[in-house]
Backbone and ligand atoms as CSV (ligand in chain L), in Angstrom:
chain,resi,resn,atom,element,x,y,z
A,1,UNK,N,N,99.820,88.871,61.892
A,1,UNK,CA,C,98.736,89.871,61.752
A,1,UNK,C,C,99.069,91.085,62.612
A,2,UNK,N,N,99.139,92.489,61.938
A,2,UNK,CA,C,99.312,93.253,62.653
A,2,UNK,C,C,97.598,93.837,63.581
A,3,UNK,N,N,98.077,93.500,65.284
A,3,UNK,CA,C,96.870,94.686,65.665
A,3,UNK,C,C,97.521,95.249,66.966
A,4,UNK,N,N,96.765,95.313,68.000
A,4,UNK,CA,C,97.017,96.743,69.364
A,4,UNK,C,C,96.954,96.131,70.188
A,5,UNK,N,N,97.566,96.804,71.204
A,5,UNK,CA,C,97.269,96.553,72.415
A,5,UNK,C,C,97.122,98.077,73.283
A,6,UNK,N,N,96.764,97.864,75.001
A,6,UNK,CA,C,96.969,98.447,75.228
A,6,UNK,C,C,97.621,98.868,76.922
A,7,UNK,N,N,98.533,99.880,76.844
A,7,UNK,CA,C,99.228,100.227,77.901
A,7,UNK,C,C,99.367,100.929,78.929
A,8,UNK,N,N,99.397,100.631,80.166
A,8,UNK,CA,C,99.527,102.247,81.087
A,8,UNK,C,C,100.846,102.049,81.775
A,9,UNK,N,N,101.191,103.249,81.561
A,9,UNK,CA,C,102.758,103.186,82.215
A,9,UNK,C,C,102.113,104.446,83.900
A,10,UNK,N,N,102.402,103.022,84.606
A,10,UNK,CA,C,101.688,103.216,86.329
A,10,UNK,C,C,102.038,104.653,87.209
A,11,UNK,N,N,101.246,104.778,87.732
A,11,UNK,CA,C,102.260,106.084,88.731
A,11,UNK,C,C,103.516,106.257,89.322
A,12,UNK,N,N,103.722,104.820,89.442
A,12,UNK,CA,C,105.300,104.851,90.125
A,12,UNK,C,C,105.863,104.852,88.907
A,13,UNK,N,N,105.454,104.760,87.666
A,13,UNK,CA,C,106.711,105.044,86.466
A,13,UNK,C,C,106.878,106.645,86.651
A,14,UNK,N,N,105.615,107.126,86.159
A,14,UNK,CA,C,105.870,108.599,86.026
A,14,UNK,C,C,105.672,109.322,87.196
A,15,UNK,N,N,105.636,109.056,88.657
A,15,UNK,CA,C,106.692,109.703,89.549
A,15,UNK,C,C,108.219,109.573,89.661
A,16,UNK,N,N,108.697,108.222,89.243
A,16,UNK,CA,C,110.116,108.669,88.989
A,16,UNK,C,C,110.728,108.941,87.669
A,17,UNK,N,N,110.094,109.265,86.705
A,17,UNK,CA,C,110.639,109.856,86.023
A,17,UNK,C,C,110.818,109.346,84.507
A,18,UNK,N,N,110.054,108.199,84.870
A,18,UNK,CA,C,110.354,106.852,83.519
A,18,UNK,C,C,109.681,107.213,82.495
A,19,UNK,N,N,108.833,108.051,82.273
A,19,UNK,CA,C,108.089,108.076,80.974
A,19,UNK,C,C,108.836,107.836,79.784
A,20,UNK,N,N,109.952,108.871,79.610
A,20,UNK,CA,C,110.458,108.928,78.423
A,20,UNK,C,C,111.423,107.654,78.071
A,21,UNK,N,N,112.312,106.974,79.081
A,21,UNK,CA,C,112.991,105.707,78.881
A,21,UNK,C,C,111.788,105.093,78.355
A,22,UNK,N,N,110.878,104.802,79.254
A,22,UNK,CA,C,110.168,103.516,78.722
A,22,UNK,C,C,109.534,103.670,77.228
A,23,UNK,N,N,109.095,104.817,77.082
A,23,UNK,CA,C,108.715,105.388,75.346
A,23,UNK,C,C,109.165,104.930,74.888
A,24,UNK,N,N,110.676,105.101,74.964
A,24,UNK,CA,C,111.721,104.936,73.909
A,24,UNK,C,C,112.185,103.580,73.749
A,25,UNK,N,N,111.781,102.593,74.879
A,25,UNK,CA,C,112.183,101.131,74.801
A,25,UNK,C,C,110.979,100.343,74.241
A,26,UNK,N,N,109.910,101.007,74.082
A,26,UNK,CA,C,108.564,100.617,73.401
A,26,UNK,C,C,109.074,100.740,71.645
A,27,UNK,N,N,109.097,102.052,71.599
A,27,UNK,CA,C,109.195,102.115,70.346
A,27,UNK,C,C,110.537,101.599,69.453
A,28,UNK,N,N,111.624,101.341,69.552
A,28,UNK,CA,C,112.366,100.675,69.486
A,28,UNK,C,C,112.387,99.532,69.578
A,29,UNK,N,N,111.721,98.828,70.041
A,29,UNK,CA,C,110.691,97.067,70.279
A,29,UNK,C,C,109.909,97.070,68.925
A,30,UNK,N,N,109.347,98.186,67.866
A,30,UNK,CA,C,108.909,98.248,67.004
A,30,UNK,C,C,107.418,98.692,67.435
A,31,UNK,N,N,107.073,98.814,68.245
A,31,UNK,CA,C,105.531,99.372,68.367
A,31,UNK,C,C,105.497,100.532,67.877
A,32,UNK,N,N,103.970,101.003,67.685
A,32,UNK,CA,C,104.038,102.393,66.818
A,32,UNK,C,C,102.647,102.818,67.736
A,33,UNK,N,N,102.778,103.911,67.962
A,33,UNK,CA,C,101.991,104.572,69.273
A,33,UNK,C,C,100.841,105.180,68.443
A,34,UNK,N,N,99.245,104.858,68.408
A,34,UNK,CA,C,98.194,104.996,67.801
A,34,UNK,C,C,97.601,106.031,69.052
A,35,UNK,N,N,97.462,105.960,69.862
A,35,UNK,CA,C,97.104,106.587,70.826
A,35,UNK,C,C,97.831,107.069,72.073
A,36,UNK,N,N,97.576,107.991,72.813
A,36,UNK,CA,C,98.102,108.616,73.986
A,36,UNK,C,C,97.703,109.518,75.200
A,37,UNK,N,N,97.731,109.516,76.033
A,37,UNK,CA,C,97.744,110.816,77.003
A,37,UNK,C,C,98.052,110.290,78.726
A,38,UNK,N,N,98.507,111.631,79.295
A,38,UNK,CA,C,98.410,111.674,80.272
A,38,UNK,C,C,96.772,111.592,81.279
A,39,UNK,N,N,96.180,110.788,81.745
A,39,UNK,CA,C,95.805,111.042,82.693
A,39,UNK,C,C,95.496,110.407,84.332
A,40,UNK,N,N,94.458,110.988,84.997
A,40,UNK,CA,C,94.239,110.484,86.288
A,40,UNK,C,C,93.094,109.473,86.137
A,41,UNK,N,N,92.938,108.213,86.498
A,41,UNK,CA,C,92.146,107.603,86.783
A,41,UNK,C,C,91.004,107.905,88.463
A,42,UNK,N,N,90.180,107.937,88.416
A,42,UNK,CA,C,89.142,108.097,89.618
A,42,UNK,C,C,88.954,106.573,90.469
A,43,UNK,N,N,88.898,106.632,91.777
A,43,UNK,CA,C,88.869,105.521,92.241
A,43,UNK,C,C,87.738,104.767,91.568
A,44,UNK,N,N,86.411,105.196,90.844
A,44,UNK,CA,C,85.573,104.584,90.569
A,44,UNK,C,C,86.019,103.694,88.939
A,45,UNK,N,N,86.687,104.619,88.339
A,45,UNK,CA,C,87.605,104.038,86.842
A,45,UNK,C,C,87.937,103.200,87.155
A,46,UNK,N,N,89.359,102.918,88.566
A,46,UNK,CA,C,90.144,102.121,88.612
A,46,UNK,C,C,89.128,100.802,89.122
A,47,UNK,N,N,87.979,100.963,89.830
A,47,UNK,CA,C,87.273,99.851,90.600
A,47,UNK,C,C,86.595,99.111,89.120
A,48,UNK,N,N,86.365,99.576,88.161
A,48,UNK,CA,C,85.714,99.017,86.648
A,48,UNK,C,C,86.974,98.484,86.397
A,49,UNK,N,N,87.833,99.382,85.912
A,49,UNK,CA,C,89.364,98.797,84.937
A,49,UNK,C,C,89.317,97.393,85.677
A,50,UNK,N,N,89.921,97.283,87.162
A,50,UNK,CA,C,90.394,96.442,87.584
A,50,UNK,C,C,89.242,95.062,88.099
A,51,UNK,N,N,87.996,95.560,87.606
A,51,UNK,CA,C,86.470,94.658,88.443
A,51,UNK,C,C,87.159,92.985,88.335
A,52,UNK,N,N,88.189,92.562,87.654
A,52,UNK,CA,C,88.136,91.319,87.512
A,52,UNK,C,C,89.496,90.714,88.629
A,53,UNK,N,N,89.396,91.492,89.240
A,53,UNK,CA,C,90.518,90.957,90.384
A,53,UNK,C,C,89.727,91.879,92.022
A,54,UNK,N,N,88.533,92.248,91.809
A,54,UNK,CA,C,87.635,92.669,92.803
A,54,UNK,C,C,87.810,91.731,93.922
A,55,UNK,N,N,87.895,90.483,94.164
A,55,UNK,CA,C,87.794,89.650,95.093
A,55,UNK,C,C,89.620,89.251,95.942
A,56,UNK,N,N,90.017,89.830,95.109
A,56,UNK,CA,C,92.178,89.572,95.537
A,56,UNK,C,C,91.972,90.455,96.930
A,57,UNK,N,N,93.140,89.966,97.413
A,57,UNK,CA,C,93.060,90.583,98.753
A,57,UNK,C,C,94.112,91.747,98.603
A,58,UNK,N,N,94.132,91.887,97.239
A,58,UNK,CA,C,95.521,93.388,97.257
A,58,UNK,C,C,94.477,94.170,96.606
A,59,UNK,N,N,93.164,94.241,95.847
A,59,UNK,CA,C,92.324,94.904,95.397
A,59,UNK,C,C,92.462,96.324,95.671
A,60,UNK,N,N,91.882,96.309,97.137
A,60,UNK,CA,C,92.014,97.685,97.486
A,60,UNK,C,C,93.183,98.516,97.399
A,61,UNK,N,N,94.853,98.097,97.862
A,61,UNK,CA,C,95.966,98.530,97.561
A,61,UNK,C,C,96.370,99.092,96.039
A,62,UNK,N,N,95.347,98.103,95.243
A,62,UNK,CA,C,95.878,98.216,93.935
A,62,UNK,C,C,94.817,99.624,93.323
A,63,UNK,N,N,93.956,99.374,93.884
A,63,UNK,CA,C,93.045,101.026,93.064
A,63,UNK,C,C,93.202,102.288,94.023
A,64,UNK,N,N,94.359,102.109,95.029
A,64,UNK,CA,C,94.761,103.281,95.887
A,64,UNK,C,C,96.333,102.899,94.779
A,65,UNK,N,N,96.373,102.166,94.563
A,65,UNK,CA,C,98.078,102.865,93.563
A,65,UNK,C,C,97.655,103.030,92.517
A,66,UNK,N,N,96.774,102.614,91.849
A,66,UNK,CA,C,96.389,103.414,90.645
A,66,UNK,C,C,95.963,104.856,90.369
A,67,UNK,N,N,95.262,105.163,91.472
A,67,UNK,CA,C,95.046,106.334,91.402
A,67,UNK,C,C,95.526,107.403,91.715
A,68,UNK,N,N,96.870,106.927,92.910
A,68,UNK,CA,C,97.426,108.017,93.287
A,68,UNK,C,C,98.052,109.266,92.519
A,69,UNK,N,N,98.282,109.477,91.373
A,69,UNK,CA,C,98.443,110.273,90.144
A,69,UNK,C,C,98.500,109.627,89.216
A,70,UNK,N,N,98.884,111.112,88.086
A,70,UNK,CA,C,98.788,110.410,86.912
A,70,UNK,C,C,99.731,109.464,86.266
A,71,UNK,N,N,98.883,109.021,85.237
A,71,UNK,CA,C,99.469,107.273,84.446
A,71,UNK,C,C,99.329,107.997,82.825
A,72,UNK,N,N,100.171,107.747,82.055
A,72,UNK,CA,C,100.075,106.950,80.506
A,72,UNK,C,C,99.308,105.904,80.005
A,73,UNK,N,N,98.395,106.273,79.579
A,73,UNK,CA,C,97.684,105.423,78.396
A,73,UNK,C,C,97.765,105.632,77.427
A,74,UNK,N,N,98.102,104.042,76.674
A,74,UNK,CA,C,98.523,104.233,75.289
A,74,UNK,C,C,98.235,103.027,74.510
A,75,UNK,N,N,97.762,103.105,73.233
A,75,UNK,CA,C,97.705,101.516,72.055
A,75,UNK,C,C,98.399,102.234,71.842
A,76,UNK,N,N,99.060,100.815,71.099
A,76,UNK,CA,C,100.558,100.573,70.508
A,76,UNK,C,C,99.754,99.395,69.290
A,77,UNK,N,N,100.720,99.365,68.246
A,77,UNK,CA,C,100.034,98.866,66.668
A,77,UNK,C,C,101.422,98.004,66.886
A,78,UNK,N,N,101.379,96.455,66.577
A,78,UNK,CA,C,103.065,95.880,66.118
A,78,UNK,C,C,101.746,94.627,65.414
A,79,UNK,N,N,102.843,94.109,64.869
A,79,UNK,CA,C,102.510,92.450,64.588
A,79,UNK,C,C,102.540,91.645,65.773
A,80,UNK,N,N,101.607,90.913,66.185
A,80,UNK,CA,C,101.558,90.184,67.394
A,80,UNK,C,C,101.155,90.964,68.745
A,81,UNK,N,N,100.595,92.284,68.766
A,81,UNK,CA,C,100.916,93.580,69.501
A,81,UNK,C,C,100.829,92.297,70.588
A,82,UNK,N,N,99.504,91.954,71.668
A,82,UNK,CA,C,99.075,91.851,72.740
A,82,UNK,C,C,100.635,90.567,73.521
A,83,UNK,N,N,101.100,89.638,72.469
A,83,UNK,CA,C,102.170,88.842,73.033
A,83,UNK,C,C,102.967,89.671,73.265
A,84,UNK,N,N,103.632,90.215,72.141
A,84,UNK,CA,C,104.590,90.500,72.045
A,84,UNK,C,C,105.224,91.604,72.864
A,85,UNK,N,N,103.852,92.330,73.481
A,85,UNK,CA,C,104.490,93.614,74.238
A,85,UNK,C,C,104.541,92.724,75.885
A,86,UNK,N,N,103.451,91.954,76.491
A,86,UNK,CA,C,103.586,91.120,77.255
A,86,UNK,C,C,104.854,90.357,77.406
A,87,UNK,N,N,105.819,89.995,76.446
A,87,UNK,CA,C,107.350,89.819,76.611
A,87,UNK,C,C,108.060,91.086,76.668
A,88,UNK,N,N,108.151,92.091,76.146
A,88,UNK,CA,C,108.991,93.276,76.549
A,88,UNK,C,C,108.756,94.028,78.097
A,89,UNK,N,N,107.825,93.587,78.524
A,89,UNK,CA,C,107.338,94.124,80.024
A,89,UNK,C,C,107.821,92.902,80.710
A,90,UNK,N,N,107.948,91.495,80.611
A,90,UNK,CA,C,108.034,91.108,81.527
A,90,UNK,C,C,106.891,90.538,82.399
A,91,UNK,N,N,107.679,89.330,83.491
A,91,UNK,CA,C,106.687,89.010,84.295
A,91,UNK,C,C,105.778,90.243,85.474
A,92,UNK,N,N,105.240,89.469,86.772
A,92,UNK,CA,C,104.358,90.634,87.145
A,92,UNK,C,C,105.356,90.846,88.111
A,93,UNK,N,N,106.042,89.917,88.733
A,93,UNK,CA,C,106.407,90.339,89.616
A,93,UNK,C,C,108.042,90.541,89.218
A,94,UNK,N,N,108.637,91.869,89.266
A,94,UNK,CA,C,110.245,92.108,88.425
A,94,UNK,C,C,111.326,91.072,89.310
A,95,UNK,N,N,111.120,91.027,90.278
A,95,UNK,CA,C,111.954,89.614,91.100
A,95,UNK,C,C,112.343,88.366,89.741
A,96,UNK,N,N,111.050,88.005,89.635
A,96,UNK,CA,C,110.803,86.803,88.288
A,96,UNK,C,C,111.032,87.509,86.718
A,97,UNK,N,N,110.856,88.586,86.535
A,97,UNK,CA,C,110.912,89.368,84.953
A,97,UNK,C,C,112.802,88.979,84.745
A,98,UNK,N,N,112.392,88.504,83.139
A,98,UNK,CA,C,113.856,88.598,82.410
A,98,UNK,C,C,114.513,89.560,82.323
A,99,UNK,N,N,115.914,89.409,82.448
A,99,UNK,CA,C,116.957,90.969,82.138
A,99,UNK,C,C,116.489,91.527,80.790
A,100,UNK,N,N,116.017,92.897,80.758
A,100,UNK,CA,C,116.618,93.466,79.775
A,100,UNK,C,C,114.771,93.986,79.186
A,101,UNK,N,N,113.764,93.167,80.374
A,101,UNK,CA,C,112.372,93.406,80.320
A,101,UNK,C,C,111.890,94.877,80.978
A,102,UNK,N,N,110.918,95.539,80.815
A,102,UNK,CA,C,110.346,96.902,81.385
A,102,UNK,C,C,110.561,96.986,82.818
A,103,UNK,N,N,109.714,95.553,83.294
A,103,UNK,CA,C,109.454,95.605,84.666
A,103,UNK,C,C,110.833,95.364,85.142
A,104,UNK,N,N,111.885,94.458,84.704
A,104,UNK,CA,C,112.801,94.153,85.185
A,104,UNK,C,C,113.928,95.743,85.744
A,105,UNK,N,N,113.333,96.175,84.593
A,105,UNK,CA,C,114.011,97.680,84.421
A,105,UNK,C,C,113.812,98.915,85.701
A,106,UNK,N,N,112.454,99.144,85.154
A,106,UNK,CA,C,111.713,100.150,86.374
A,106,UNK,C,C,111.220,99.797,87.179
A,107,UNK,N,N,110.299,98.290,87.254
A,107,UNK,CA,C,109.324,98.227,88.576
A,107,UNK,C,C,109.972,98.035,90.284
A,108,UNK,N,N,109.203,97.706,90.949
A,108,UNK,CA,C,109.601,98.314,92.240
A,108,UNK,C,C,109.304,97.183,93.120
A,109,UNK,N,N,107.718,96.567,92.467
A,109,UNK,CA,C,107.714,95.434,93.355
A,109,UNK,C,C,106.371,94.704,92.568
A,110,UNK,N,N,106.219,93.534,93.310
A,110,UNK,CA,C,104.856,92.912,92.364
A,110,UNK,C,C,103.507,93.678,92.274
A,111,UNK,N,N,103.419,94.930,93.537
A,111,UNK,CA,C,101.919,95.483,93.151
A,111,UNK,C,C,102.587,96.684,92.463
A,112,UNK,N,N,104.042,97.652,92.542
A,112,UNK,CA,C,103.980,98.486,91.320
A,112,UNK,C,C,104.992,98.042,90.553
A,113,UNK,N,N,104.760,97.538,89.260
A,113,UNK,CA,C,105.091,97.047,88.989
A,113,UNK,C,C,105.768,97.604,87.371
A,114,UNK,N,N,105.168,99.236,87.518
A,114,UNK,CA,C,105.876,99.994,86.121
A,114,UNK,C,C,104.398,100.050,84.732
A,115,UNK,N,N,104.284,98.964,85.090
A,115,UNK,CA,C,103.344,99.122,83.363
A,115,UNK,C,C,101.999,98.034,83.358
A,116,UNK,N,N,101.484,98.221,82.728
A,116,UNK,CA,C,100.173,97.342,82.406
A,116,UNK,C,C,100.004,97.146,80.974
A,117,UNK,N,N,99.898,95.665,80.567
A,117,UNK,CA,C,99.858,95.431,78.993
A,117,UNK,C,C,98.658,94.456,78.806
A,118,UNK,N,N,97.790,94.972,77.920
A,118,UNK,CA,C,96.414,94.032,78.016
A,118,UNK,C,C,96.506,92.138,77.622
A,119,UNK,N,N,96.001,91.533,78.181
A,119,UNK,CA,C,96.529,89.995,78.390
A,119,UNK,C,C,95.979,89.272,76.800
A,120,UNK,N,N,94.605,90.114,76.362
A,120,UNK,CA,C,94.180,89.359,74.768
A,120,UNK,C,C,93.526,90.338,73.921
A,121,UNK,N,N,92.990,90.169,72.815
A,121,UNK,CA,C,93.402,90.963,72.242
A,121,UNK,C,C,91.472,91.779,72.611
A,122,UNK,N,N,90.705,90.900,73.294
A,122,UNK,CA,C,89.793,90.896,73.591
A,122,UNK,C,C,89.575,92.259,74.751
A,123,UNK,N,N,90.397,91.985,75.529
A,123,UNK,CA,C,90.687,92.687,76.554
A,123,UNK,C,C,91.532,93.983,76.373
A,124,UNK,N,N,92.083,93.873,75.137
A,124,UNK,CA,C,92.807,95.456,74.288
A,124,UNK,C,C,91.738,96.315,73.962
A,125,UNK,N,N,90.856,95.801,73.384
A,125,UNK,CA,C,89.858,96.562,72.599
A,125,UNK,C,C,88.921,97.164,74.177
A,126,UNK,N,N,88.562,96.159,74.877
A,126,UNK,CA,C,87.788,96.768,75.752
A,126,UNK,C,C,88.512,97.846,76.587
A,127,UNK,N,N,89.685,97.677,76.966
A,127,UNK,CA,C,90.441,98.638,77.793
A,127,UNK,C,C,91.072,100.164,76.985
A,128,UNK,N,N,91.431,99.967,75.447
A,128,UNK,CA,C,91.476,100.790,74.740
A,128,UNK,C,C,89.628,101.808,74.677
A,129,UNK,N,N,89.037,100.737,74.461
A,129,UNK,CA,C,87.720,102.027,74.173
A,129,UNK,C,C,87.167,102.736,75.504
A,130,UNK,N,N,87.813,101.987,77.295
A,130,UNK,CA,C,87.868,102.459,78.460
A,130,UNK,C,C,88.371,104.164,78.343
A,131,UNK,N,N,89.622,104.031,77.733
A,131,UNK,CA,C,90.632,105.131,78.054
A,131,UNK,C,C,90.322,106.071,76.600
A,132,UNK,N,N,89.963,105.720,75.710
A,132,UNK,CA,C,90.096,106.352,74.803
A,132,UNK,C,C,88.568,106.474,73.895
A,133,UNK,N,N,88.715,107.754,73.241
A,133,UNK,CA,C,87.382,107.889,71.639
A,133,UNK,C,C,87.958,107.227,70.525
A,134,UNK,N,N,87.021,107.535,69.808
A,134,UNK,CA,C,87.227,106.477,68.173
A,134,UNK,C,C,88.558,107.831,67.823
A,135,UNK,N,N,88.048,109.256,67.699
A,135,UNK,CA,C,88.713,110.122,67.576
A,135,UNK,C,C,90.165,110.099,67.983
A,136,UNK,N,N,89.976,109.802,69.090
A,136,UNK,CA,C,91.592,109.828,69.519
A,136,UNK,C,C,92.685,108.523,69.135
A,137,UNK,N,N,92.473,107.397,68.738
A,137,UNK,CA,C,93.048,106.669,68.082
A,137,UNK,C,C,93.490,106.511,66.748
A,138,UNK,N,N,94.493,106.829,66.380
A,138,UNK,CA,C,94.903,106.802,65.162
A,138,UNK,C,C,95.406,105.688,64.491
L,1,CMP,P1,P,98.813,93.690,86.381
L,1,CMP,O1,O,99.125,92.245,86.197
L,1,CMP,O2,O,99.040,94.651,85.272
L,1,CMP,O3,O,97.284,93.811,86.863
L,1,CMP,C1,C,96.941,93.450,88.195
L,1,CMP,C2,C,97.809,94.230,89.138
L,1,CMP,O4,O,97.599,94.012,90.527
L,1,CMP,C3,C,99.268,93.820,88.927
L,1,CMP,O5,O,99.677,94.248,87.649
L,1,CMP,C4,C,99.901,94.537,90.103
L,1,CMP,O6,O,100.049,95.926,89.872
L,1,CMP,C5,C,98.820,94.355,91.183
L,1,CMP,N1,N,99.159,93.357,92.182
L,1,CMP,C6,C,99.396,93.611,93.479
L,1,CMP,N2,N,99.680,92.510,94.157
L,1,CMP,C7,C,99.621,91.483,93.299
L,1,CMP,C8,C,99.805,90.080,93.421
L,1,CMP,N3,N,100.106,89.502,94.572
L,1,CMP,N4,N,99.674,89.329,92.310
L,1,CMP,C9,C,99.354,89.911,91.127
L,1,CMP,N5,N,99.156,91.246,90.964
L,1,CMP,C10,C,99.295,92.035,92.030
């Protein structure tokens, strides 16, 4: 069944420079990019996005790296989207990620870790209608 998922390629991607590699290793994976943009998340965005890891003791670290600039958000359309992009990224922490995976590629460490890929397909839809309008999804 083809449906979406959805993605943010983190600040430490696009401070060093990764946007366009990682594009291009998405789409070549066969995803097809329904949605897009650059922006900044607000510490208050990132404290919702992330409410379900509120109690971790990296919480706070993690909505001070989210926000520190801007991120990529994006659905992506494949068959299988939500697995299947969850194997091209890799585990969380790139130490453990397979050769030849996103994180394995760009990330830096287990809290930046390059990218974010929604875990079901439940959690696509809610994080897609977070970042995005009906309008802006194609
Ligand atoms: P992700 O799995 O996309 O969503 C939760 C994020 O918290 C994770 O990526 C990392 O960016 C961050 N994080 C920081 N430390 C940890 C940790 N010890 N375990 C899991 N996630 C962590």
């Amino acid at each position: 069944v083809t449906n979406r998922t959805f993605t943010i390629l983190k600040p430490d991607s696009v401070e060093k420079g990764y946007i366009g590699a990682i594009l291009e290793k998405i789409s070549v994976s066969g995803f097809r990019i329904v949605a897009m943009k650059l922006t900044q998340m607000t510490k208050a965005d990132a404290e919702t996005f992330y409410a379900i890891h509120n109690e971790r003791p990296f919480f706070k670290d993690l909505v001070e790296y989210m926000t520190r600039g801007p991120i990529v958000a994006a659905v992506l359309e494949k068959e299988n989207a939500v697995e299947d992009f969850r194997t091209l990224i890799g585990a969380t922490n790139p130490a453990d990620a397979t050769e030849g995976t996103i994180r394995k590629l760009y990330a830096t460490s287990i809290s930046e870790n390059a990218v974010h890929g929604s875990d079901s397909d439940e959690n696509a839809a809610i994080e897609s209608a977070f970042h995005f309008s009906g309008r802006e999804i194609f």
